[in-house]
C-alpha positions, 0 to 999 in steps of 0.5 A: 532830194530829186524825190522830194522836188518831183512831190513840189514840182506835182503842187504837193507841200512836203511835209518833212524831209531831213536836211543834211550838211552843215552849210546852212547853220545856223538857218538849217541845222546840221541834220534837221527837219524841214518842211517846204512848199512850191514857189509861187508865180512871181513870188520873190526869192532873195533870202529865202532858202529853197531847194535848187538845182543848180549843174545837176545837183540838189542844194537846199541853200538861200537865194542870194541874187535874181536877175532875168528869171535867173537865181543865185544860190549860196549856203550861209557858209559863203560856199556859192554854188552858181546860177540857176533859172527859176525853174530850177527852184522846186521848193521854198522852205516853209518851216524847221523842226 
């Protein structure tokens, strides 16, 4: 997933990518491709999923709180993987095959 945040990180929309893991069924299926694009300037995140790095991993999971520049990411399955900065967020997801 670092590959694919560096393409967003350099302004490009990815165009697919597989998403794997099962914490964000029924949003992102088990093994399904998804599309994502850059967040915007000020764009509000709460629920949408984005693409997060969060203690120096990767998860594509949803943003369940924001507050002071900070987001808090979580997968629909109630797993809460912490707080990050916004600038952690390299992607939103735009679409799902």
């Amino acid at each position: 997933m670092a590959a694919v945040a560096r393409c967003l990180r350099a302004g490009a929309a990815v165009d697919w990518f597989t998403a794997i893991g099962t914490s964000m069924r029924p949003a992102v299926g088990a093994v399904q491709r998804v599309r994502l694009r850059p967040p915007a300037p000020g764009e509000g995140l709460l629920r949408q999923v984005v693409l997060a790095r969060v203690g120096g991993r990767w998860w594509l999971h949803r943003v369940v709180d924001e507050a002071d520049g900070r987001v808090l990411i979580a997968g629909d399955n109630g797993m809460v993987n912490g707080w990050t900065d916004r600038a952690d967020v390299a992607g939103v997801l735009l679409g799902r095959d």
